[in-house]
C-alpha positions as CSV (number, residue, x, y, z in Angstrom):
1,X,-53.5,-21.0,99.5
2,X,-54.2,-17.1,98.4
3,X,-57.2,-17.2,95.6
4,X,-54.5,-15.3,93.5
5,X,-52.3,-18.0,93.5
6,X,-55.5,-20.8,92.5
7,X,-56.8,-18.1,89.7
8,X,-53.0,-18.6,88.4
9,X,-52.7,-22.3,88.5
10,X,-56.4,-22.5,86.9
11,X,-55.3,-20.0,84.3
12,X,-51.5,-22.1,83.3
13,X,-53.9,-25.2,83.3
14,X,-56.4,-23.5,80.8
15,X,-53.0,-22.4,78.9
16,X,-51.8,-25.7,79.0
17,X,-55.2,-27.2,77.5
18,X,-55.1,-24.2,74.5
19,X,-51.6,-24.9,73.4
20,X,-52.0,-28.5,73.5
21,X,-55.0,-28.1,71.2
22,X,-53.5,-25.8,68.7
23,X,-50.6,-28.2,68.7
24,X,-51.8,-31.1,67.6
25,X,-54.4,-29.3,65.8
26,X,-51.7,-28.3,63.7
27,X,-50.0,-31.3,63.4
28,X,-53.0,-33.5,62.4
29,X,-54.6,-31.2,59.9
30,X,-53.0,-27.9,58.4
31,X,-49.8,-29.7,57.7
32,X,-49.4,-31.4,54.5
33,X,-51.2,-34.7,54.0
34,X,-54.2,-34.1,56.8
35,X,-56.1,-36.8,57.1
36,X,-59.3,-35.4,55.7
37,X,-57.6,-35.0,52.7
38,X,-55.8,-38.6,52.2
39,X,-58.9,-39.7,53.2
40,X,-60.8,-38.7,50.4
41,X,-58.5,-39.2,47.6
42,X,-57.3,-42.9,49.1
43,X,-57.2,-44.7,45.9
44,X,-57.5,-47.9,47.6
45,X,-60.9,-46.7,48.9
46,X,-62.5,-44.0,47.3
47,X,-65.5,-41.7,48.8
48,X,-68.1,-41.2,46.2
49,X,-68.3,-37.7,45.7
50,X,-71.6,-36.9,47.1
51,X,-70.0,-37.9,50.6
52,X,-66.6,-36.4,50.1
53,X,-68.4,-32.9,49.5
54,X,-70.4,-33.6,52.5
55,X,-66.9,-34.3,54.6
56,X,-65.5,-31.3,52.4
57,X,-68.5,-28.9,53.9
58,X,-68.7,-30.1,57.1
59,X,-64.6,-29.4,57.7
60,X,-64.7,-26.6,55.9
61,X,-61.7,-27.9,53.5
62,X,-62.4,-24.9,51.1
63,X,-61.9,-22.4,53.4
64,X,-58.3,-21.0,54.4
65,X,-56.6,-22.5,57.6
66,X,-57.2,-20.4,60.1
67,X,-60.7,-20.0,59.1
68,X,-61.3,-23.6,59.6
69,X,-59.3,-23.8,62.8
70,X,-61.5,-21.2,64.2
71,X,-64.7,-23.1,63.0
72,X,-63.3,-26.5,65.0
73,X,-62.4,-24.3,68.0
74,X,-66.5,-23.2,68.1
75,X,-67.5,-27.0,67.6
76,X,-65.1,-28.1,70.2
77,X,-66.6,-25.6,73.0
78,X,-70.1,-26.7,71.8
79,X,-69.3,-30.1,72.7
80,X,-69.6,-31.4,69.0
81,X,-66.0,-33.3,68.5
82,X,-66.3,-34.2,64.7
83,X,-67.1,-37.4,63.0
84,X,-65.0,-40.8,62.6
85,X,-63.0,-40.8,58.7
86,X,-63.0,-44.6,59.7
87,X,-66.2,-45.5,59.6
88,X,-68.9,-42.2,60.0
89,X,-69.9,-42.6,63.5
90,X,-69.9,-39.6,66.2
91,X,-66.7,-39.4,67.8
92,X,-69.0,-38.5,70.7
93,X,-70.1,-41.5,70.8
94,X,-67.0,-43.6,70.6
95,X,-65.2,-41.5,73.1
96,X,-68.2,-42.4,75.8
97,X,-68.2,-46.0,75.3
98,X,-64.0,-45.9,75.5
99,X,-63.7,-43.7,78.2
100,X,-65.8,-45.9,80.9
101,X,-63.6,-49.0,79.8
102,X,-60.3,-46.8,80.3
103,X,-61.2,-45.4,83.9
104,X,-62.0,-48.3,85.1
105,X,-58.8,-50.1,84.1
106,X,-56.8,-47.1,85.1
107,X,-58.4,-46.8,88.7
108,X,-58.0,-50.2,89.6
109,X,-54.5,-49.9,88.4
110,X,-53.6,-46.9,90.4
111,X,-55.4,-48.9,93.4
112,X,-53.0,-51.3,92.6
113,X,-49.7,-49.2,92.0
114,X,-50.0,-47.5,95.7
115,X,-50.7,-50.5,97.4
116,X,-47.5,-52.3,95.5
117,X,-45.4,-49.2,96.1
118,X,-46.4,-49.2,99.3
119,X,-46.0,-52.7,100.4
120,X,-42.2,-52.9,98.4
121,X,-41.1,-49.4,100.3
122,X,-42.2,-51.0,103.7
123,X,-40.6,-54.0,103.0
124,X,-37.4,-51.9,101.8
125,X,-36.7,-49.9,104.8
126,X,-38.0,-52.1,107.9
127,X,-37.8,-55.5,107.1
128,X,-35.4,-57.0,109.6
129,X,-33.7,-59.0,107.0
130,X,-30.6,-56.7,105.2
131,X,-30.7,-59.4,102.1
132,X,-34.7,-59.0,102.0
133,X,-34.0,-54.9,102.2
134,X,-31.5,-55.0,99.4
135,X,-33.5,-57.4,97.0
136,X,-37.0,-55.9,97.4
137,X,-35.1,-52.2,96.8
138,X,-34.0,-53.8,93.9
139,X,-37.5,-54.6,92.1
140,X,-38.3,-50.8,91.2
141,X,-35.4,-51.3,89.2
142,X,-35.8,-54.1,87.5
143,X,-39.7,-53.1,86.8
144,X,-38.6,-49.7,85.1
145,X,-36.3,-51.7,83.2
146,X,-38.7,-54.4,81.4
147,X,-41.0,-52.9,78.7
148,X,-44.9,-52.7,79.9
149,X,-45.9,-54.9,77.0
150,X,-43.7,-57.9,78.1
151,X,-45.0,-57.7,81.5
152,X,-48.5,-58.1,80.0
153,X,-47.3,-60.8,77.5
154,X,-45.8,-62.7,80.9
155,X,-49.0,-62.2,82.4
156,X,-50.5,-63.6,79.8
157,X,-48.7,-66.4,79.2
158,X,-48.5,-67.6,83.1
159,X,-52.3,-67.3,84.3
160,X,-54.6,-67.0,81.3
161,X,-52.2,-70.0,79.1
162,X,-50.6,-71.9,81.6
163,X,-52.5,-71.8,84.7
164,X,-56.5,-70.9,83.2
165,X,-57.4,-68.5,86.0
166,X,-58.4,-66.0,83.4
167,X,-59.5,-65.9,80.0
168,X,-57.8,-64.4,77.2
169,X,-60.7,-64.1,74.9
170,X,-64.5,-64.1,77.5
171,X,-65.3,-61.0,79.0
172,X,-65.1,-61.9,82.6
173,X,-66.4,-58.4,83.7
174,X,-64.3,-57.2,87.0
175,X,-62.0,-60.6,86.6
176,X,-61.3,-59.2,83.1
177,X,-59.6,-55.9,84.4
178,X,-57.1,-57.8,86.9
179,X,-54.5,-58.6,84.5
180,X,-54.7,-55.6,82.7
181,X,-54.1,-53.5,85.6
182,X,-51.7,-55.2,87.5
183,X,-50.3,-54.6,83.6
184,X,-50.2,-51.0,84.4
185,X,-49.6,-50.7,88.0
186,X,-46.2,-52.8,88.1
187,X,-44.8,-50.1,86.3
188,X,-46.3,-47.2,87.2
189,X,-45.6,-48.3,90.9
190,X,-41.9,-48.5,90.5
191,X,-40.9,-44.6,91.0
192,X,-43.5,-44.4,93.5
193,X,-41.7,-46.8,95.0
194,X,-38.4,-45.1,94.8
195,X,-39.7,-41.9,96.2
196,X,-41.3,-43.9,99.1
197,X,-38.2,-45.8,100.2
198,X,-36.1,-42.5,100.2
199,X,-39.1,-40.8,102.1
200,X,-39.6,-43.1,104.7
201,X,-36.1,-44.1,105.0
202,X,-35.6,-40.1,105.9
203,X,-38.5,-39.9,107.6
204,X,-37.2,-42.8,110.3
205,X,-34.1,-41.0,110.8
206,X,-35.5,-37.6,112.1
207,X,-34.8,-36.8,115.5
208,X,-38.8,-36.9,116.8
209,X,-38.8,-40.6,115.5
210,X,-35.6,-41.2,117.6
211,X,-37.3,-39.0,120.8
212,X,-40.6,-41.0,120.5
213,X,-38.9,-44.6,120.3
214,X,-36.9,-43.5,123.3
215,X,-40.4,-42.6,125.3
216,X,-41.0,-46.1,124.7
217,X,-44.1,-45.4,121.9
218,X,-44.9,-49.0,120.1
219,X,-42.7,-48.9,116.7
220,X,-45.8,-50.3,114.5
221,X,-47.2,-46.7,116.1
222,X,-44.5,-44.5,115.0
223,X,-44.5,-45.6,111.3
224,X,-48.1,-45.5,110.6
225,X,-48.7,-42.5,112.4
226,X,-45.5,-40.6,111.7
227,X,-43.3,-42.1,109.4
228,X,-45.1,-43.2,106.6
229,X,-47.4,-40.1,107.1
230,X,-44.1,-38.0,106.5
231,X,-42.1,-40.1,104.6
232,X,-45.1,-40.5,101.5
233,X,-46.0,-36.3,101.5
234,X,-42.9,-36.6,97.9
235,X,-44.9,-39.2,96.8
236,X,-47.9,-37.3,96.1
237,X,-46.5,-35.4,93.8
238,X,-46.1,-38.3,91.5
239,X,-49.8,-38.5,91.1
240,X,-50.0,-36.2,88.5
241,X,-47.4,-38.0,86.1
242,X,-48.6,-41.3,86.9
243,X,-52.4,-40.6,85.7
244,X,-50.3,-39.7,82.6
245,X,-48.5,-42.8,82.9
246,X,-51.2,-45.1,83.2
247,X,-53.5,-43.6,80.4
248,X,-50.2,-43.8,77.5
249,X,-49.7,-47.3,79.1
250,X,-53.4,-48.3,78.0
251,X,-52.5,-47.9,74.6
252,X,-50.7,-51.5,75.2
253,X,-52.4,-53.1,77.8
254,X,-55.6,-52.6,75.9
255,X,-53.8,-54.1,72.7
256,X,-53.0,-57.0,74.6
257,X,-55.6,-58.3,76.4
258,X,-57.9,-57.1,73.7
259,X,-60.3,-54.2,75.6
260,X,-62.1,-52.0,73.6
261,X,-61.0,-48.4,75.5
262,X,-59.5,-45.3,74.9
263,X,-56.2,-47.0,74.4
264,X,-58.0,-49.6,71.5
265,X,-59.6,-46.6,69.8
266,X,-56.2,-44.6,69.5
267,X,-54.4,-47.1,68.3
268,X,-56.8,-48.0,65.7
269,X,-57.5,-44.4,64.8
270,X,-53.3,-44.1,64.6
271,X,-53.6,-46.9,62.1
272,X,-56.7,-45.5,59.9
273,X,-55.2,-41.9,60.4
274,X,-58.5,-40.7,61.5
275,X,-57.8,-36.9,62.7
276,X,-60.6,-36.2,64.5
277,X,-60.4,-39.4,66.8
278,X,-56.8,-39.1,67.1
279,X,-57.4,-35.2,68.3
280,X,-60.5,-35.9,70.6
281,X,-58.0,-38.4,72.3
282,X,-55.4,-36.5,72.7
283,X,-57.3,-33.7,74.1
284,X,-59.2,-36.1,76.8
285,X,-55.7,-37.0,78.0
286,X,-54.5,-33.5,78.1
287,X,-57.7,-32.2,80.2
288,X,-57.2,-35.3,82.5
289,X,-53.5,-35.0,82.9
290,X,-53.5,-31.2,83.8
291,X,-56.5,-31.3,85.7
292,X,-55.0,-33.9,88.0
293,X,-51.6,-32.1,88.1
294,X,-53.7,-28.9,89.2
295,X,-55.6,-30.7,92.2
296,X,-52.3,-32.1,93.3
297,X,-50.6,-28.6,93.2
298,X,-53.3,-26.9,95.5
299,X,-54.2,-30.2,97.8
300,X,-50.3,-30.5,98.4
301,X,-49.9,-27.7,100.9
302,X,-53.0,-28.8,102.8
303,X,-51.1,-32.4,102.7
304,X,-47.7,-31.0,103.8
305,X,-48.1,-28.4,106.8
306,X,-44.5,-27.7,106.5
307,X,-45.0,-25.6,103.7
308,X,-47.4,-24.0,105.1
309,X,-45.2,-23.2,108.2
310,X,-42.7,-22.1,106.0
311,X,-44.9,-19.7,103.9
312,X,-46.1,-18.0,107.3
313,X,-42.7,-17.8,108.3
314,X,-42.2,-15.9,105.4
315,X,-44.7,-13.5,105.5
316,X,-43.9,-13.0,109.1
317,X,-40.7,-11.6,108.2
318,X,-37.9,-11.5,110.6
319,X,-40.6,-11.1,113.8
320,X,-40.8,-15.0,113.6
321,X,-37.2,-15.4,113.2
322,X,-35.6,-16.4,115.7
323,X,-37.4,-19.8,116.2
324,X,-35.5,-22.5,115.1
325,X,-36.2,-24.2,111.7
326,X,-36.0,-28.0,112.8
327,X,-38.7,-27.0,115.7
328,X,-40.8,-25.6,113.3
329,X,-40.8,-28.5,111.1
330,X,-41.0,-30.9,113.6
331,X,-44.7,-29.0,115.4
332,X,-45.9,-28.5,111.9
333,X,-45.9,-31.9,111.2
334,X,-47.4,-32.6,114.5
335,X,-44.7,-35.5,115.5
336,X,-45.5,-35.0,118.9
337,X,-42.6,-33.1,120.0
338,X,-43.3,-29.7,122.6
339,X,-41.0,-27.5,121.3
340,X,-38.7,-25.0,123.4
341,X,-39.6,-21.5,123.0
342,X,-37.1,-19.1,121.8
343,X,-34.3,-17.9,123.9
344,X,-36.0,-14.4,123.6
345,X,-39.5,-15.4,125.0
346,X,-37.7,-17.0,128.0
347,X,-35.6,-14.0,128.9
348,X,-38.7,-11.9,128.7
349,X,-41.0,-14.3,131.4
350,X,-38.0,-14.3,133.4
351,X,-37.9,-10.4,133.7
């Protein structure tokens, strides 16, 4: 990949970042009812007014809009992210302590989501069963169907209540995230398992996989080392939306099981309408999500050497034209297959 193209992907990803900012930004505080401003005239619980002029100063309430929106944008590059309406603290502070709790759930659930996806894709397209095939291909299905908080709720119910493997209430430390991420990963695995049974299920049908069972290579051979490795390459691309999909879905597995991460803290600073938390949130998920979407897009062709193939075929021009497409594909993707050289090179060794 040209440095061009990775200063323009870096540059949409910064874009991405700004936009999302000024956004919510927006949204949370230069609209009517901001929740600086409900917060200090709550009836219910007043601010004297020695700390609402200090919450006044520090947000720069009496100055016009964008004016204070350029102030926050300062802080925000300084690394200083506000402080908590709720309760005064740094939201600093409570973004580190919710952040380690959150990436640890949500990398154990993506560990789990592959390895699910995985295992139901196999199971899908080789199992030598046609009633096994067509009920496992039927579980991505039924997983995107049932809402992530009553698969937690099930959980729950069947091995902290009924069978006492875990508990509900002790923190267990590594025990503790199991139910929580398998939470997560049974949904987050089910369109990575979609993508995988189609990819694999093309993959097996290709004509190298046909020429390679016919030289007699051992089938457990040809899907490790060639199917699967061609059949997941869509797959990868999924990446990107499930970190998305596993940090939203912390929100509820969090609730549920009662852990105190990212997904806790927004939905107690949704409830307390506490701007700044609610922002710093929603800014962390942004950075992550676009980040991860931009590693994807620039490790992808160094994953997939077709599209590599196909962008030097391109700027080749028509000198590389007259080898055939399907031979092309099938050396870049190094299936084994010695491909015939075009009718033009053998006409020319001939002479």
């Amino acid at each position: 990949m040209s440095p061009s193209v990775i200063v323009r992907r870096l540059g949409q990803s910064l874009l991405v970042v700004a936009l999302t900012y000024v956004f919510v930004y927006a949204v949370l505080f230069l609209l009517p009812g901001d929740p600086i401003e409900s917060r200090i005239n709550n009836p219910q619980n007043p601010i004297p007014e020695d700390q609402a002029r200090v919450i006044i100063n520090y947000y720069n309430l009496d100055k016009p809009p964008l004016e204070q929106f350029w102030i926050s944008v300062q802080r925000v590059l300084t690394g200083d992210l506000g402080y908590s309406l709720k309760d005064g603290r740094s939201v600093n502070d409570l973004m580190a302590q919710g952040i380690g709790e959150t990436l640890a759930l949500a990398t154990l659930a993506l560990v789990f989501s592959v390895a699910l996806a995985l295992l139901i894709a196999l199971v899908a397209v080789f199992a030598p069963w046609p009633r096994l095939r067509g009920a496992v291909r039927a579980l991505p299905v039924l997983a995107l169907a049932t809402p992530g908080f009553l698969i937690g709720l099930i959980l729950l119910q069947v091995f902290a209540y009924q069978l006492g493997w875990f508990s509900s209430i002790r923190d267990e430390g590594f025990k503790s995230l199991l139910l929580p991420a398998a939470t997560l990963a049974i949904g987050v695995s089910a369109p990575i398992a979609q993508v995988l049974i189609q990819g694999l299920t093309r993959a097996s049908k290709e004509p190298f996989v046909t020429v390679l069972r016919a030289s007699g290579t051992a089938p457990g051979w040809i899907i490790g080392r060639h199917v699967l490795k061609n059949g997941a390459i869509p797959a990868i691309t999924l990446l990107g939306l499930t970190v998305g999909e596993l940090l939203a879905g912390s929100v509820i597995a969090e609730t549920i099981f009662s852990r105190t991460g990212l997904g806790f803290l927004t939905e107690q600073s949704v409830r307390a309408q506490d701007g700044p938390v609610v922002l710093a949130v929603v800014m962390f998920v942004s950075i992550v999500f676009t980040t991860v979407n931009l590693i994807t897009d620039l490790v992808y062709p160094l994953i997939d050497p077709r599209l590599a193939a196909r962008r030097a075929a391109r700027a080749t021009g028509p000198a590389g034209a007259g080898e055939d497409d399907s031979t092309a594909i099938r050396v870049a993707v190094g299936a084994g297959v010695t491909a015939e050289p075009p009718a033009s090179t053998r006409e020319g060794a001939h002479s």
